[in-house]
Backbone bond lengths (Angstrom), bond angles and torsions (degrees), N, CA, C in turn:
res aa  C-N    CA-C-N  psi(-1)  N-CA   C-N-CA  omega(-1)  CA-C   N-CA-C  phi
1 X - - - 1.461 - - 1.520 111.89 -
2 X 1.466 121.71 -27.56 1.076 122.68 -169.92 1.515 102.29 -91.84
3 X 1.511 127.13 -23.99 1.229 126.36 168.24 1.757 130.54 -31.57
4 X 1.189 137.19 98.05 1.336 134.98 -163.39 1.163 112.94 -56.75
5 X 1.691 135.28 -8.70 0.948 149.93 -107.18 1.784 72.31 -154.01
6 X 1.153 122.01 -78.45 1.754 93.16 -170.32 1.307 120.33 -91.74
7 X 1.493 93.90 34.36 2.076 85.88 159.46 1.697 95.02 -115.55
8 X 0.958 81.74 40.15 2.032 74.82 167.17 1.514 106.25 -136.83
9 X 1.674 110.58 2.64 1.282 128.95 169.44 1.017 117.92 -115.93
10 X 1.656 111.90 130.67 1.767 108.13 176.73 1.620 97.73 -136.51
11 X 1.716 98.68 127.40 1.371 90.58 -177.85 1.720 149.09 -115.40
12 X 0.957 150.94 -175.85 1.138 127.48 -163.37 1.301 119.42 -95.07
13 X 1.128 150.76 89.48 1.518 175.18 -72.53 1.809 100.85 -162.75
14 X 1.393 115.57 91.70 1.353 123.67 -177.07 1.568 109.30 -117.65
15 X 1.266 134.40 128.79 0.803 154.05 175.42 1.610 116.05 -105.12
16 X 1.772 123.67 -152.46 1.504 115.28 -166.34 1.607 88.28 -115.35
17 X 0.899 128.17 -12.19 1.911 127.20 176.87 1.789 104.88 -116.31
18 X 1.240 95.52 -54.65 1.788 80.75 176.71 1.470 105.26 -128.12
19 X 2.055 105.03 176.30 1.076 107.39 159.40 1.543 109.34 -132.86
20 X 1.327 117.10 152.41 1.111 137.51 -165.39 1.762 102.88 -89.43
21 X 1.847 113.01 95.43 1.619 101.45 171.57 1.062 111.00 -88.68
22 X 1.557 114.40 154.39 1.688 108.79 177.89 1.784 86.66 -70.77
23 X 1.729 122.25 149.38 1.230 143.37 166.93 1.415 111.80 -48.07
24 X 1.752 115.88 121.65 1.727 108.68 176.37 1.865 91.80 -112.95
25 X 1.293 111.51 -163.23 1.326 118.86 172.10 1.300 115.54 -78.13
26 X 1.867 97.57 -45.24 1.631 101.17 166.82 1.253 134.81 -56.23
27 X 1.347 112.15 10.03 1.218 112.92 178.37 1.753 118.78 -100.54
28 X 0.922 101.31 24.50 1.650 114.93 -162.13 1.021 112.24 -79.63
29 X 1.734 123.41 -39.07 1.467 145.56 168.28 1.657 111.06 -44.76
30 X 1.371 96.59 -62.11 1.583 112.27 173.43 1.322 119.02 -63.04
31 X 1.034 119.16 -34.74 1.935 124.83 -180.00 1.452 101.46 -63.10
32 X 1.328 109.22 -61.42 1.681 118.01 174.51 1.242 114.65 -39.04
33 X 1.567 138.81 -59.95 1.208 147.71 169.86 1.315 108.17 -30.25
34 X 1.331 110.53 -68.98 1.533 131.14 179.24 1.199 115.24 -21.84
35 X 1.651 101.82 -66.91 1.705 126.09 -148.17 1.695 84.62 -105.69
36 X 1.305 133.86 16.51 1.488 128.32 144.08 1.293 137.64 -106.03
37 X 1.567 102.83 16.77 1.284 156.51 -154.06 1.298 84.43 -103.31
38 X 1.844 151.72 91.34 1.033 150.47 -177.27 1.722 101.62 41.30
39 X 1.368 110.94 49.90 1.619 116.45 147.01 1.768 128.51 45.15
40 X 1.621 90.15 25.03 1.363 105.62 -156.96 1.644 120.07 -55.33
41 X 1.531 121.02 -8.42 0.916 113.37 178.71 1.586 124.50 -85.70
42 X 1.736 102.37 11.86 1.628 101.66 -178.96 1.206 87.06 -100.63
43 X 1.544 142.88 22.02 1.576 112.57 153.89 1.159 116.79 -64.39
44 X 1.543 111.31 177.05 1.239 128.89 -176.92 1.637 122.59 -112.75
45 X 1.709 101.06 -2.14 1.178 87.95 -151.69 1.864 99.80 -133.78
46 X 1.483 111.22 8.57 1.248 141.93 174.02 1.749 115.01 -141.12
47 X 1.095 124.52 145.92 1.586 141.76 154.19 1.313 114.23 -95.50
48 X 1.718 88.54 110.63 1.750 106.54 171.26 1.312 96.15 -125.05
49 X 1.418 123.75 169.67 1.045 119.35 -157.44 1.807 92.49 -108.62
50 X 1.116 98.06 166.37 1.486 110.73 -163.71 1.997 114.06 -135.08
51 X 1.276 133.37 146.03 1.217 126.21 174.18 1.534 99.89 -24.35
52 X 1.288 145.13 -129.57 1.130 142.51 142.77 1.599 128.66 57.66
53 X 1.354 88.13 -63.80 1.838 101.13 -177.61 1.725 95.84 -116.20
54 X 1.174 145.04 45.82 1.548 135.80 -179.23 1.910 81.21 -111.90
55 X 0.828 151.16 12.22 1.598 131.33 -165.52 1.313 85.83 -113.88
56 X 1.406 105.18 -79.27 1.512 108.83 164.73 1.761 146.68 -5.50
57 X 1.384 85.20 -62.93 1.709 122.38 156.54 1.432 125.25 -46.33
58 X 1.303 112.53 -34.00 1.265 114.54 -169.46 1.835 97.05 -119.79
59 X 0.964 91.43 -42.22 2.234 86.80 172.27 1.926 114.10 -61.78
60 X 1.800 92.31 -29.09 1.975 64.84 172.22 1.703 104.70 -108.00
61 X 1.549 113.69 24.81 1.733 107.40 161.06 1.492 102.11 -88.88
62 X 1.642 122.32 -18.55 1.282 103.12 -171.22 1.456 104.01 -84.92
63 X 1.242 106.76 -42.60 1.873 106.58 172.57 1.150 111.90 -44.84
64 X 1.151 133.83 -68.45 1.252 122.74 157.36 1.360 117.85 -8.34
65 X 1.286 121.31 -73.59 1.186 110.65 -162.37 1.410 113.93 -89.86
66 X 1.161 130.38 -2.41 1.460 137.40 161.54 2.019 105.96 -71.93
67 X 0.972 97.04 -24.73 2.064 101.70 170.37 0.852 94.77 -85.80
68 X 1.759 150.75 -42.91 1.706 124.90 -178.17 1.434 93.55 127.85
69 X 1.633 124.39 -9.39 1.904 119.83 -154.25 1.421 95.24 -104.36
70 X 1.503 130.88 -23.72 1.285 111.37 177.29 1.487 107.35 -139.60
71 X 1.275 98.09 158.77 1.230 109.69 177.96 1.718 117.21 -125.41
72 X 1.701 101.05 76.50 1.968 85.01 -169.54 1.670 112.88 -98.05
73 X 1.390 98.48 166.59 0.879 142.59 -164.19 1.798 139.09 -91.55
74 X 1.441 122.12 98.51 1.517 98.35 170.03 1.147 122.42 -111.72
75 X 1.567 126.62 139.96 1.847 153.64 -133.55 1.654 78.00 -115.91
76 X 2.137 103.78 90.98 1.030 112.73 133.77 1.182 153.45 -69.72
77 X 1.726 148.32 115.67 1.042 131.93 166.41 1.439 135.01 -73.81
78 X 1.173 114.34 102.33 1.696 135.58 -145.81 1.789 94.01 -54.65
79 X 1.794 113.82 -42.47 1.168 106.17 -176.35 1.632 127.81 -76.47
80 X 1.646 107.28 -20.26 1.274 95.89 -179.89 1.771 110.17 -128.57
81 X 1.502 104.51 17.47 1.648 125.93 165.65 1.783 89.71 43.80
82 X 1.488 87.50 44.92 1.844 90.19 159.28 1.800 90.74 -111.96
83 X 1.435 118.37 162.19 1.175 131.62 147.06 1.477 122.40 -89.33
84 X 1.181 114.62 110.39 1.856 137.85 -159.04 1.846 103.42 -113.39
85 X 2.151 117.05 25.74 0.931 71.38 178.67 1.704 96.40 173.34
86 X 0.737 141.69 -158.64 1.782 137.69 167.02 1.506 121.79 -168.92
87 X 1.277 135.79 131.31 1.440 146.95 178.37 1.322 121.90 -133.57
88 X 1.112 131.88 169.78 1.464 127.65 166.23 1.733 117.33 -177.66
89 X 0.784 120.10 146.51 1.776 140.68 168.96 1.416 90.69 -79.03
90 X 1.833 109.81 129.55 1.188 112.65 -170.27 1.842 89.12 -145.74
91 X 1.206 112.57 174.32 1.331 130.33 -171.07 1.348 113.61 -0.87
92 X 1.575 98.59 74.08 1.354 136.88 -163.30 1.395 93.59 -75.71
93 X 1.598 142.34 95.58 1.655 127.65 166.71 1.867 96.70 -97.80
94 X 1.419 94.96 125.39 1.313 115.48 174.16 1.700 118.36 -72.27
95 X 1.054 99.19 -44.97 1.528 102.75 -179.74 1.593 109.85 -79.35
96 X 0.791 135.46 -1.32 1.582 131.08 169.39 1.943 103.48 -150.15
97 X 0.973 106.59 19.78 1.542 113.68 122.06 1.393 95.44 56.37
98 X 1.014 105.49 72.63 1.814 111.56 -177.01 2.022 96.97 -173.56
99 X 0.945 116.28 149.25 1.131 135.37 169.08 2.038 111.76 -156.38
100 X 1.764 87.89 -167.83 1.597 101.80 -171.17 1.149 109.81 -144.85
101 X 1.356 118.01 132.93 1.501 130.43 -163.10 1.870 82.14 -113.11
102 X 1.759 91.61 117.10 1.796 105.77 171.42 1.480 125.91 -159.45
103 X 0.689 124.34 -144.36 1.671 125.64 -165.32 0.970 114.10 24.24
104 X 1.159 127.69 33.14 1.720 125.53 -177.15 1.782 101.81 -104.49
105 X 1.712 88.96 127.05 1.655 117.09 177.13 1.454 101.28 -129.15
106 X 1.423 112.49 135.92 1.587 114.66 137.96 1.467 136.12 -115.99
107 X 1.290 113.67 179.55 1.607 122.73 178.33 1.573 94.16 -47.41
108 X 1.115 114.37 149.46 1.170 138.21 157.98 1.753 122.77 -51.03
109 X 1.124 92.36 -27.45 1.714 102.03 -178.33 1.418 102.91 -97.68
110 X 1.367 116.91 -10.81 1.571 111.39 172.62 1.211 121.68 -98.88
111 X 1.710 128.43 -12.50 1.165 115.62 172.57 1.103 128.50 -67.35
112 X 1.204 117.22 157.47 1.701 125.70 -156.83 1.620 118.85 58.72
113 X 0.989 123.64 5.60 1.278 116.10 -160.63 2.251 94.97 -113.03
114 X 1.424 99.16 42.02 1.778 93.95 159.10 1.950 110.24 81.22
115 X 1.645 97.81 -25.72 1.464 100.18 177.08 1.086 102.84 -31.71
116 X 1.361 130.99 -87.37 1.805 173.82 -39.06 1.682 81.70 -149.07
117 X 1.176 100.96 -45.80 1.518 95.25 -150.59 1.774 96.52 -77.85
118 X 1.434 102.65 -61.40 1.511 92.52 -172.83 1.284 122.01 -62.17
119 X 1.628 126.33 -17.56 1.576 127.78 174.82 1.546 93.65 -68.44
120 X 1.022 138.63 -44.19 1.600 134.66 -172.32 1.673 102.82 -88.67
121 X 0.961 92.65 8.91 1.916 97.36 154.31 0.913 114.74 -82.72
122 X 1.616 97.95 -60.15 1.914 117.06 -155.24 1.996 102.62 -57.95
123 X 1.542 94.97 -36.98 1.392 95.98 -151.89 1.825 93.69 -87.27
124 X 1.444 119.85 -36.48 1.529 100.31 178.02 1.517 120.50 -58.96
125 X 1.840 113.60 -47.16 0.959 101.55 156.39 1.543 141.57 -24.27
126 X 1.169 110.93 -58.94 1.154 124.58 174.50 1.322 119.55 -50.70
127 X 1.316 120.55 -54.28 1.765 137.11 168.56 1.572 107.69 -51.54
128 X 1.216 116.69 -64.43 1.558 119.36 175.44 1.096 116.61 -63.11
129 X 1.198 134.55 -33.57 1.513 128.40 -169.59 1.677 135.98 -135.17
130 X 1.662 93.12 20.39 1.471 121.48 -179.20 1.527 107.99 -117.38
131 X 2.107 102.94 -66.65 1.260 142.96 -166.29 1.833 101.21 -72.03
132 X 1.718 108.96 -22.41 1.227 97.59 -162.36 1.780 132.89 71.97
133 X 1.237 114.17 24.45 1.354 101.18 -162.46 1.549 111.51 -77.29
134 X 0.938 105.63 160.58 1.502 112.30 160.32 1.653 113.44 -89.04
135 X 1.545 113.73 -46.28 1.700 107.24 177.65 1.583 100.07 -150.51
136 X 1.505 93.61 132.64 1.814 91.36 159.30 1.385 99.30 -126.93
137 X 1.811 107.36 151.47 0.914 142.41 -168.66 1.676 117.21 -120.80
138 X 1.357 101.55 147.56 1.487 113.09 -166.10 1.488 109.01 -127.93
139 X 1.762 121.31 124.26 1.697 109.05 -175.87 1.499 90.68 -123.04
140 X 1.271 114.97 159.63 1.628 128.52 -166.72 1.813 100.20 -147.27
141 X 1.609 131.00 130.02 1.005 109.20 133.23 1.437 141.77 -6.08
142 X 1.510 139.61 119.55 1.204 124.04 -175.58 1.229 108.26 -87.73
143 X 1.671 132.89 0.00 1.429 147.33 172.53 1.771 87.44 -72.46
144 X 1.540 130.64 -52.55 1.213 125.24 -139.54 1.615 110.64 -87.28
145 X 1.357 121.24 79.02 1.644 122.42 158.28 1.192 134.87 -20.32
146 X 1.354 116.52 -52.37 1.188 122.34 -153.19 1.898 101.08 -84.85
147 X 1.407 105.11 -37.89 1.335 129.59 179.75 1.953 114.14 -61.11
148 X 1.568 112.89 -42.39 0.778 132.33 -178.65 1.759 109.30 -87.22
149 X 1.594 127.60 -45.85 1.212 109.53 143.40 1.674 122.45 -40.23
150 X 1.230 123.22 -68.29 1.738 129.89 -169.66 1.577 105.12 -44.96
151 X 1.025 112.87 -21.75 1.564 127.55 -165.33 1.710 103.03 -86.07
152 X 1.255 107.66 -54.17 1.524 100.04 172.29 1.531 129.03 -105.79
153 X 1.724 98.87 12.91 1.689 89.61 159.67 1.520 94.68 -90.08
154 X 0.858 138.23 -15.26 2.149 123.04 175.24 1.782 90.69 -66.66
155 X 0.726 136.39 -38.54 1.707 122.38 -171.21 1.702 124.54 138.76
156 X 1.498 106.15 12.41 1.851 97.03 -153.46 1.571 75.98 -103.74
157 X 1.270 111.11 144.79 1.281 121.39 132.59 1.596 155.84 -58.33
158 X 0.866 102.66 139.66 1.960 96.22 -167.64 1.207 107.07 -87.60
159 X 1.285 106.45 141.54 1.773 125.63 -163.72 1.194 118.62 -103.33
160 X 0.933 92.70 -34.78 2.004 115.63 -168.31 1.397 125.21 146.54
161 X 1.627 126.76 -159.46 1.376 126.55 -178.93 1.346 99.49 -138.79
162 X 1.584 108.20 131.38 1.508 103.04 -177.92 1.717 86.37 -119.10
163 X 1.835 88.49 128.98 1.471 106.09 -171.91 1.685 106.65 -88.61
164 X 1.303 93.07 153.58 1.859 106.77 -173.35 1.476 118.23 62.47
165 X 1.231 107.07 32.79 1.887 119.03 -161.15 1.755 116.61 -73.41
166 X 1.421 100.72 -3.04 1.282 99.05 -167.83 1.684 98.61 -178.25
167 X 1.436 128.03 147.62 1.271 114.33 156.23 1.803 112.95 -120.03
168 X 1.187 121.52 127.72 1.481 129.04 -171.74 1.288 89.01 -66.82
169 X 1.976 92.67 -177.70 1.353 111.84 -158.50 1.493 115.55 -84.19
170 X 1.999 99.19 -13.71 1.314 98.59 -164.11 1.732 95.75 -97.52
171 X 1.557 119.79 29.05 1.559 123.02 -178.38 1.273 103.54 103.55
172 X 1.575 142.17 -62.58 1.380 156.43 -121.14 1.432 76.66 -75.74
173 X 1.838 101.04 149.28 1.309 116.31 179.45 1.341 99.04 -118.51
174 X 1.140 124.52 88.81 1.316 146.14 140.35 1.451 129.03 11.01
175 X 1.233 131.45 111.94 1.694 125.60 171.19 1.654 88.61 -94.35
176 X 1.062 119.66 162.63 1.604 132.86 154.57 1.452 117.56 -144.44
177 X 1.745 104.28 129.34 1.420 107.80 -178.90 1.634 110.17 -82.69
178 X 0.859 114.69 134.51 1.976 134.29 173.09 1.334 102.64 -65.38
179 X 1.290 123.17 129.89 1.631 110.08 166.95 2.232 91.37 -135.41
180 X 1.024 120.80 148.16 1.421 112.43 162.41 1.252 119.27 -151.09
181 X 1.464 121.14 154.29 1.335 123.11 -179.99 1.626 107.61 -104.67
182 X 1.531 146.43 109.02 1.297 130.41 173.53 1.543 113.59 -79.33
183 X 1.108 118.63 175.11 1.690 129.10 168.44 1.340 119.13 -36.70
184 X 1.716 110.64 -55.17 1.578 117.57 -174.24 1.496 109.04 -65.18
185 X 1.086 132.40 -7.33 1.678 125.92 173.52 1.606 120.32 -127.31
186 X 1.839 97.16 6.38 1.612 101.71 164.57 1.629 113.90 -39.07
187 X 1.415 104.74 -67.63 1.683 136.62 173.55 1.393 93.00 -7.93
188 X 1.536 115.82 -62.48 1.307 111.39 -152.82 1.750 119.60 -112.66
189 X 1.027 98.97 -0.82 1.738 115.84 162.29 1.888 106.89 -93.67
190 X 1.360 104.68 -29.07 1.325 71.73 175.39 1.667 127.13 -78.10
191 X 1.880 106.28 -22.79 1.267 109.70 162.57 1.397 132.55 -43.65
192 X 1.744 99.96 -32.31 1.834 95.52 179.54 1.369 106.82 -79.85
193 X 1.347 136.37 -35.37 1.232 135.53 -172.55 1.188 86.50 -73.31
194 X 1.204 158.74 -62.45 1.514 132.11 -163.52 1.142 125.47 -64.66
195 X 1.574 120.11 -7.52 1.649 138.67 -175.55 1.879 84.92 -93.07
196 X 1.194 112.91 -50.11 1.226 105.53 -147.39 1.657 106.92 -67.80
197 X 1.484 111.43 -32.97 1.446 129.09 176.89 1.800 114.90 -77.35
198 X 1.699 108.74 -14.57 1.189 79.95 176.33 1.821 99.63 -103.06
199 X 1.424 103.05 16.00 1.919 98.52 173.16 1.279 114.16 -89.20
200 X 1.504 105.60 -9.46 1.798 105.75 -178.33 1.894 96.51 -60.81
């Protein structure tokens, strides 16, 4: 992790339903599709990118990842090599070895349907046992249920709510709940996600 040499690499994370591309520009066409995929950018309670805001969207994931703090992501569907979706490793600190798995949305026709689980395979794996982490951490709207359920059937625990954490686009000043998984209980979350993916 500390190698200078693989933060200038981000890699492609394939699983048995999807694969995880690192995010290009060309992918902008496909994101749109996605996130018009039940119109996801008129929520209120997540940022997806939208006609409008997709340029945007994707110029500060690449900055990001040209500073070393993120590493995003586009949620391939292996069977129909559409992209159904977006993720990313975000305020990536190298030296104490912890980051945050976020911005991740899908199509509307894919939620619940097992995506969720194996992309948040591919990528903890990856964090724990590539990245080295010691802890990754997960923040959710405290309005957002569905997000905050999805969040703790993968395995993280809830931490708390850090109030005024953010203000969205539509003004609202934001609480966000903390959820995280550390190293010492990787071992055993990754066993359920592998039970849980081979019951789909």
């Amino acid at each position: 992790m500390n190698d200078q040499v693989s933060q200038l690499i981000q890699p492609t994370l394939r699983g048995k339903v999807v694969e995880l591309q690192p995010l290009r520009p060309e992918h902008e066409t496909g994101l749109l599709a996605a996130a018009a995929d039940g119109q996801l950018w008129n929520l209120a309670v997540t940022v997806v990118p939208g006609p409008e805001t997709v340029g945007q969207y994707i110029a500060t994931a690449l900055a990001g990842r040209q500073a070393g703090t993120v590493l995003p992501f586009v949620i391939m569907d292996l069977a129909s090599g559409r992209i159904i979706g977006s993720t990313r490793f975000w305020k990536i600190d190298r030296a104490n070895r912890k980051m945050e798995i976020g911005h991740t949305w899908l199509s509307g026709s894919m939620q619940r349907s097992g995506v969720n689980t194996e992309a948040k395979y591919l990528l903890l794996t990856y964090a724990f046992e590539v990245m080295n982490a010691v802890r990754v951490q997960f923040s959710t709207d405290e309005l957002n249920e569905k997000s905050r359920a999805a969040i703790l059937r993968i395995g993280a625990k809830q931490e708390g709510t850090v109030r005024n954490e953010r203000i969205m686009p539509d003004g609202r000043i934001r609480n966000s709940v903390r959820f995280s998984i550390i190293s010492s209980e990787w071992p055993d979350v990754k066993r359920m996600l592998e039970q849980k993916m081979l019951a789909r």
